[in-house]
C-alpha positions in Angstrom: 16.8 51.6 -61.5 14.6 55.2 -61.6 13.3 55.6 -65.5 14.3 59.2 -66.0 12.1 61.7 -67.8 13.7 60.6 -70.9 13.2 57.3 -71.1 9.5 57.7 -70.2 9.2 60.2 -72.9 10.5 58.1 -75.7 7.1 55.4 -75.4 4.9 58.1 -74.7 2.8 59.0 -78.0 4.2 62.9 -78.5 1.1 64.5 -79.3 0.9 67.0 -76.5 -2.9 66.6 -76.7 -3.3 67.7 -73.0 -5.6 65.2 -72.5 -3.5 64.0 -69.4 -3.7 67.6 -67.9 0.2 68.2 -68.4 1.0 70.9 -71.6 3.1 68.3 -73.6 4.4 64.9 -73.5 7.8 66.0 -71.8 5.9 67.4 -68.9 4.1 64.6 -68.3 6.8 62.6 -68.4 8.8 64.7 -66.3 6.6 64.1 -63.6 5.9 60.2 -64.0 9.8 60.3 -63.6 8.9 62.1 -59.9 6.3 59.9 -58.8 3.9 63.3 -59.1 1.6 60.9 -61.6 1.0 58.0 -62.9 1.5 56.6 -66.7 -2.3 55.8 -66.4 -3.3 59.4 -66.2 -2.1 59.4 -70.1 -5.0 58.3 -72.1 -3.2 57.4 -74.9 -0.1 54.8 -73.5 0.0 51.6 -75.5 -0.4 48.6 -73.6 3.1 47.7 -75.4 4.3 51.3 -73.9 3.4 50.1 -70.4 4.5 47.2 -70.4 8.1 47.9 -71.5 8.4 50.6 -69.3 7.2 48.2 -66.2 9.7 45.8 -67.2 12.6 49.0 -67.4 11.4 50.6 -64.3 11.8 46.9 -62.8 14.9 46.6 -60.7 18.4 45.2 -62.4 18.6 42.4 -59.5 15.1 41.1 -58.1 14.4 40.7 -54.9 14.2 37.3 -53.9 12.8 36.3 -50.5 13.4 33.1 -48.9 11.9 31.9 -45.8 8.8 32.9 -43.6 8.2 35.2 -40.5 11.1 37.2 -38.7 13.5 35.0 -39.9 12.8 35.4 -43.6 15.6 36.1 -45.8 15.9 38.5 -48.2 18.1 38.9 -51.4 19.2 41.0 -54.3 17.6 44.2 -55.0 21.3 45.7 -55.0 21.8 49.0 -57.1 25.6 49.6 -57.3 28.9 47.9 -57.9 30.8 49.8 -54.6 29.5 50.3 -51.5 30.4 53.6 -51.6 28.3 55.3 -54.6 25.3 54.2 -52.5 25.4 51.3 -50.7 24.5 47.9 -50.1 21.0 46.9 -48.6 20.2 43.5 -48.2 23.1 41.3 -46.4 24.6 38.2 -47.4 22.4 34.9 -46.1 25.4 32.5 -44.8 24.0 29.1 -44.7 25.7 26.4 -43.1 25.2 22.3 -44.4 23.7 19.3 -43.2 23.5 16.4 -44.5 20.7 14.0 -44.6 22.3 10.7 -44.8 23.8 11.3 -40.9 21.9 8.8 -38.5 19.5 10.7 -35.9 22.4 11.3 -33.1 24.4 13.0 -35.7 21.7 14.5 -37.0 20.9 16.3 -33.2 24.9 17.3 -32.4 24.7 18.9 -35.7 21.5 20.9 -34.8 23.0 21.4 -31.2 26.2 23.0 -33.2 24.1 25.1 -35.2 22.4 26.7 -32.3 26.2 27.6 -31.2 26.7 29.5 -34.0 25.0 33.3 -33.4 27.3 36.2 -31.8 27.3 39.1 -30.0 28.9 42.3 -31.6 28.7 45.6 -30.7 25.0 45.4 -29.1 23.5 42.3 -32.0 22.8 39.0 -32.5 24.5 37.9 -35.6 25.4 34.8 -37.4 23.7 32.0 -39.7 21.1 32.6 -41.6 20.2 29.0 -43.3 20.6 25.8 -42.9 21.4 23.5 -46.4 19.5 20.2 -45.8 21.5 17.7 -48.6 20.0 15.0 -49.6 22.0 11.5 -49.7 19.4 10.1 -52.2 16.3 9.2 -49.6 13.6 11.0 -50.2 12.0 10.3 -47.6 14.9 10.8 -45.3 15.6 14.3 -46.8 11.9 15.9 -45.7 11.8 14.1 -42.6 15.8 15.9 -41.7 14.6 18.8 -43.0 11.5 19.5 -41.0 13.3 18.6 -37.9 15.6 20.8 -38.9 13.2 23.6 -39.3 11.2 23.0 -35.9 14.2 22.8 -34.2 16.6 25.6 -35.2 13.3 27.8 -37.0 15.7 28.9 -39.8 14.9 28.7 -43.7 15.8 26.3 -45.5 17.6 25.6 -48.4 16.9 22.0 -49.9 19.8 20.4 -51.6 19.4 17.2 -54.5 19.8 16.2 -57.7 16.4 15.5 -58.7 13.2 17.0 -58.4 12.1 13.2 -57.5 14.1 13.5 -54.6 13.1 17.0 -53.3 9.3 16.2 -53.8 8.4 14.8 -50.5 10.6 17.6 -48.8 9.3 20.5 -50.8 5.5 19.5 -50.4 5.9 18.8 -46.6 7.6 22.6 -46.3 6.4 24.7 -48.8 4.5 27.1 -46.4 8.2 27.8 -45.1 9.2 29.0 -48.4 12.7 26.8 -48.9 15.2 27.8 -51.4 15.6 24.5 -54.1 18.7 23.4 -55.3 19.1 23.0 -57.9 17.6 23.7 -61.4 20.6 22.7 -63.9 20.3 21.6 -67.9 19.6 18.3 -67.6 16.7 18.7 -64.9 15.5 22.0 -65.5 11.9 21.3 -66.2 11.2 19.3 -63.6 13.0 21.6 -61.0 10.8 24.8 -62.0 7.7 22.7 -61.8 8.2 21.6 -58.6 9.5 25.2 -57.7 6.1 26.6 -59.6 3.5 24.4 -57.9 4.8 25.1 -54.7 5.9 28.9 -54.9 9.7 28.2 -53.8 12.7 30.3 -55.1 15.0 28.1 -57.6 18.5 27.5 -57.7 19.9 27.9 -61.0 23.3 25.9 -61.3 25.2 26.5 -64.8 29.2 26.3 -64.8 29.4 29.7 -65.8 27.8 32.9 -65.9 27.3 32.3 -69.9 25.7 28.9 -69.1 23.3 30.7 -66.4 22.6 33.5 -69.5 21.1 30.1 -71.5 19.3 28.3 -68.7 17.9 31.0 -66.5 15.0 31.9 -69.3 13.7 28.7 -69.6 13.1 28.6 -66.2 11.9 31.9 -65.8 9.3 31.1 -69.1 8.1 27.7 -67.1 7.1 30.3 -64.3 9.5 30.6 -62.3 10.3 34.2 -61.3 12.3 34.2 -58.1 15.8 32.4 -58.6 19.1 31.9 -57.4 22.0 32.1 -59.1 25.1 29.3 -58.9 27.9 28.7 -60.3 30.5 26.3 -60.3 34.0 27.9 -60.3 37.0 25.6 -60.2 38.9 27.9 -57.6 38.1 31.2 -55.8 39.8 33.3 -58.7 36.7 31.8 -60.7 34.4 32.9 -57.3 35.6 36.4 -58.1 35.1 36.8 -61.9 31.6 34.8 -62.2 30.5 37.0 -59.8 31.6 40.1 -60.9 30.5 39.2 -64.3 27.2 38.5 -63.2 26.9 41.7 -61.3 28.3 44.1 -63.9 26.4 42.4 -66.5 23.0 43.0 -64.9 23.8 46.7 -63.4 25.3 48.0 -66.2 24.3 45.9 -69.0 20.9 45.7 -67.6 20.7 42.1 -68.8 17.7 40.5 -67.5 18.9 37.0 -68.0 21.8 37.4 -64.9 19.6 40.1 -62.9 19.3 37.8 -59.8 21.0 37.2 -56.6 23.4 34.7 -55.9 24.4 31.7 -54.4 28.5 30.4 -54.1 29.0 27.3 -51.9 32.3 27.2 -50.3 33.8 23.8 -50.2 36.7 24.6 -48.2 37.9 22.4 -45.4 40.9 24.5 -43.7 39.5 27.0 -41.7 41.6 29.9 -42.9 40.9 28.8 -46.3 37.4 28.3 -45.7 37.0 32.0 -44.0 39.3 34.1 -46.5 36.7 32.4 -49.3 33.5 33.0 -47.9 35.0 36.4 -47.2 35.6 37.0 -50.7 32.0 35.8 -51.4 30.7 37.8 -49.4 32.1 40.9 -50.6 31.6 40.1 -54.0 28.5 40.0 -54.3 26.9 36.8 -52.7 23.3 36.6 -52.1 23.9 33.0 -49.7 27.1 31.9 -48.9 26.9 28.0 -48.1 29.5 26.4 -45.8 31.4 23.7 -45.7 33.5 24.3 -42.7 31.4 25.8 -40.0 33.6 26.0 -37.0 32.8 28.9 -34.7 35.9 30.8 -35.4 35.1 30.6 -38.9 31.2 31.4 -38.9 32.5 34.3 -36.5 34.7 35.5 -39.5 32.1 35.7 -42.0 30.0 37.4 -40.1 32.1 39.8 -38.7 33.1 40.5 -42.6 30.0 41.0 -43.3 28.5 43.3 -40.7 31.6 45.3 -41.5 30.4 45.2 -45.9 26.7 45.7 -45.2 27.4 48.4 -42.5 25.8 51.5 -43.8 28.9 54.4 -43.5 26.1 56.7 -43.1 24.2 55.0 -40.6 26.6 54.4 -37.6 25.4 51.5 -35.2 24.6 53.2 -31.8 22.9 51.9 -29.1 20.5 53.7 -26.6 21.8 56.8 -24.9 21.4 55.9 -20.9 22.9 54.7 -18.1 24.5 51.6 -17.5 25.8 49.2 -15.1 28.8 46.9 -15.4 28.8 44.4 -12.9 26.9 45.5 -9.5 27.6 49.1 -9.0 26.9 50.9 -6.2 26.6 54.3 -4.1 30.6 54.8 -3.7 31.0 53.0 -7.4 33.0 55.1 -10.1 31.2 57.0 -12.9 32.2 57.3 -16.4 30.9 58.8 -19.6 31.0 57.7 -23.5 29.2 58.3 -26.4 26.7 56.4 -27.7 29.0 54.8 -31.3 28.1 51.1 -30.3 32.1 50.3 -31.5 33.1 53.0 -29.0 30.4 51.8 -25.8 31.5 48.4 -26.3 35.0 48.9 -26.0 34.8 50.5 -23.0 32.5 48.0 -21.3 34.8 45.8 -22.4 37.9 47.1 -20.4 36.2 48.0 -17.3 34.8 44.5 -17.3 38.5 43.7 -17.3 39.3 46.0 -14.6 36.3 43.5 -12.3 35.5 47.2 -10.9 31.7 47.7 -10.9 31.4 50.7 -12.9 27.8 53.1 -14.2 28.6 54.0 -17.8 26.8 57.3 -18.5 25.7 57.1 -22.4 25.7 60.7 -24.1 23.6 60.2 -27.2 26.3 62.0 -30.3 24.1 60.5 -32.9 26.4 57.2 -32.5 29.8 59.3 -33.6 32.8 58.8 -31.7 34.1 60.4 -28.9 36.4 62.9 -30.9 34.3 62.7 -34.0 31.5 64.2 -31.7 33.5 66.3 -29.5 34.2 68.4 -33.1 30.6 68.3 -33.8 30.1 69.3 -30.3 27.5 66.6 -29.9 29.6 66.1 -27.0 30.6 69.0 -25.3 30.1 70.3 -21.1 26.2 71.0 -22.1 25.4 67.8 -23.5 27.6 65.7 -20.8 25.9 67.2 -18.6 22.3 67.2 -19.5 23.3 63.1 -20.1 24.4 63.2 -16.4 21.1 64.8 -15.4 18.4 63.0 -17.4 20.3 59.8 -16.2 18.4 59.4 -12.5 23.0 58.7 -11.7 22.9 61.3 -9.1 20.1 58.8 -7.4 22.7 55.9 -7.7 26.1 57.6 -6.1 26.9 59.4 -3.0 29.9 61.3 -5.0 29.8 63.6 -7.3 33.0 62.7 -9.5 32.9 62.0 -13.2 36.0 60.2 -15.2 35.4 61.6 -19.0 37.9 60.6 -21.5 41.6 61.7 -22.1 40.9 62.7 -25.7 38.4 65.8 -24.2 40.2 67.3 -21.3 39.6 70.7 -22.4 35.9 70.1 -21.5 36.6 69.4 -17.9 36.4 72.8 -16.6 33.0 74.2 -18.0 31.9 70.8 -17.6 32.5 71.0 -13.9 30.6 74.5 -13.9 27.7 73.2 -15.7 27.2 70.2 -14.3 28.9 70.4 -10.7 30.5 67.5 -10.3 34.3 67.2 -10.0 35.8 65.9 -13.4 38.9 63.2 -13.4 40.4 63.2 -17.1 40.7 59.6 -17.9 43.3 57.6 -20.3 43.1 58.9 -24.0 43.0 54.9 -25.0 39.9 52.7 -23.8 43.0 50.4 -22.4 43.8 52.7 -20.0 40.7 52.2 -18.3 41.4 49.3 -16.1 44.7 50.8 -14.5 42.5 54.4 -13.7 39.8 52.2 -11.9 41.9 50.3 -10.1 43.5 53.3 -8.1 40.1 55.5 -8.7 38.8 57.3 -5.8 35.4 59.1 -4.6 37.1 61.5 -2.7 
């Protein structure tokens, strides 16, 4: 979180010597507090002074990447408790699990399954993030699973066992690839966060509570470890919600060092419903990985469908490119429609005319991706800008008509639309569903 003028003010030395260049103490630290200088420029800052306001000025949840490349995952670094009084930045890993101990044909449908499990929506590829390597006691098995695993899929890793013996050979073989470790808990603690040390890899942390994480996760952190995980291990998903809202509240508002990490809750689920509502709930509260147990399509497609919908910024709509496009194989005599460029709203529409198996150009107005009425009351889509879309197009170079279906919920911009564009206007359905019937019986003429 921002140090405010204040807080700077209170390690500064209060002399007002004006050796900094600033009349008093306050001024200078009124301007640290706006980035205009630097505590350096004060002569007379303690080292103590600097470092407590480093550590203050730090984040209340670290970052924690996990990962290498375009892939790479990162963590934490969340500022509120509600989306709403900011928002949230850094999206919920979902990780799904395989286990080391399968025989190599198991091994390659599971990879094969995995490769199933990314989605289309609205214009992006979403879906897993990880996969969870578990180890079945063979060392040797475990690295040799999980760098297949790795080459294959090119996803990071997270690297499941009960001993640091056990992740050794794994860890060494992978540690360019930054894996997340699992797990550091009391009775292997030491050994986990050297092996996470020597190598550089995040650490799991794995208490039973968030009070038991509040007593392990210093040690750790004093044997060197800085970026860790945060587990759990709540009997039922009433427990999923309180540890990790306790762990959240205690480190945003509380500003408790000892729980200011991200998190990890592995959802052992096997019902599909069950599974999904859980890792749901995980993910809105306030997961850093979510790890699977049941990773069926339908339920991976839940998850991340929950989650685009959380991590969604309400500011930021998700648009896509203003432009023309095709559905199926339009041509000269084909029909014309326009939309705005709110990926929710382009999608739907695509979808229905795709239904209607007319082959349709979709002209894209760009509204600054708002919706169709949203923008219309803006008048980021009114006759001007419809028909400026129309023009800068290159459409009139693909039909021999000039008619244009706009939707139902405008009609009242048909007319100037027709004067400053001049092409005839046809006032399509008010609902997207209404497409297919209005192509069906849709003429040039």
């Amino acid at each position: 979180m921002a140090l405010t003028a204040v807080d700077i003010f209170k390690h500064l030395p209060k002399t007002n010597c004006r050796d900094c260049g600033v009349p008093t103490c306050l001024a200078f630290a009124m301007k640290v507090a706006q980035k205009q200088t630097s505590l350096d420029q004060c002569p007379h800052v303690t080292d103590d002074a600097k470092a407590a306001l480093a550590g203050e000025s730090a984040p209340p949840i670290r970052l924690v990447a996990i990962g290498m490349g375009d892939k790479k995952l990162e963590i934490g670094q969340e500022v509120v408790l509600f989306r709403h009084e900011n928002t949230f930045h850094h999206p919920c890993g979902i990780a799904v699990v395989l286990d080391a101990g399968l025989d190599d044909g198991a091994i390659g449908e599971r990879l094969a399954h995995f490769r199933t499990l990314q989605f289309d929506r609205v214009g992006m590829t979403v879906g897993i993030n990880l996969v969870a390597v578990k180890g079945s006691g063979d060392a040797d098995r475990l690295a040799v699973v999980a760098k297949r695993a790795s080459d294959e899929i090119g996803l990071p890793l997270i690297l499941m066992g009960q001993a640091a013996d056990e992740l050794k050979p794994a860890v060494a073989a992978l540690a360019d690839r930054k894996p997340l470790i699992h797990a550091a808990t009391a009775d292997n603690a030491t050994a986990m966060a050297a092996l996470a040390k020597e190598h550089g890899c995040p650490l799991v942390v794995n208490a039973a509570d968030p009070a038991g994480l509040a007593e392990l996760t210093p040690k750790v952190v004093e044997a060197g470890v800085q970026n860790v995980v945060l587990a759990t291990e709540p009997a039922n998903t009433g427990d999923v919600l309180a540890h990790q809202t306790i762990i959240r509240r205690a480190a945003l508002t509380r500003k408790d060092r000892r729980l200011g990490y991200p998190t990890l809750v592995v959802v052992g689920e096997s019902d599909p419903l069950g599974a999904a509502t859980a890792g749901s709930l995980a993910i809105a509260k306030y997961a850093g990985i979510v790890v699977m147990a049941n990773d069926s399509r339908p339920t991976i497609l839940a998850l991340v469908t929950a989650r685009l919908n959380i991590y969604t910024d309400p500011q930021k709509p998700i648009q896509i490119e203003a432009k023309l496009y095709e559905v199926g194989t339009p041509g000269s005599d084909s029909p014309v429609l326009v939309t705005t460029n709110f990926s929710l709203t382009y999608f739907t529409v695509e979808g229905d005319v795709a239904s209607s198996k007319i082959p349709t150009w979709i002209v894209v107005v760009d509204t600054e991706g708002t919706s169709v009425l949203t923008a219309w009351a803006s008048e980021k889509f009114s006759a001007e800008t419809i028909a400026a879309a129309i023009k800068s197009s290159g459409v009139e170079d693909k039909v021999s008509h000039r008619k244009v279906v706009i939707p139902g919920g405008v009609a009242v911009l048909s007319g100037k639309l027709e004067d400053e564009s001049g092409w005839k206007v046809q006032v399509g359905s008010r609902e997207s569903s209404g497409i297919p019937a209005l192509l069906r019986s849709w003429s040039a003429n």
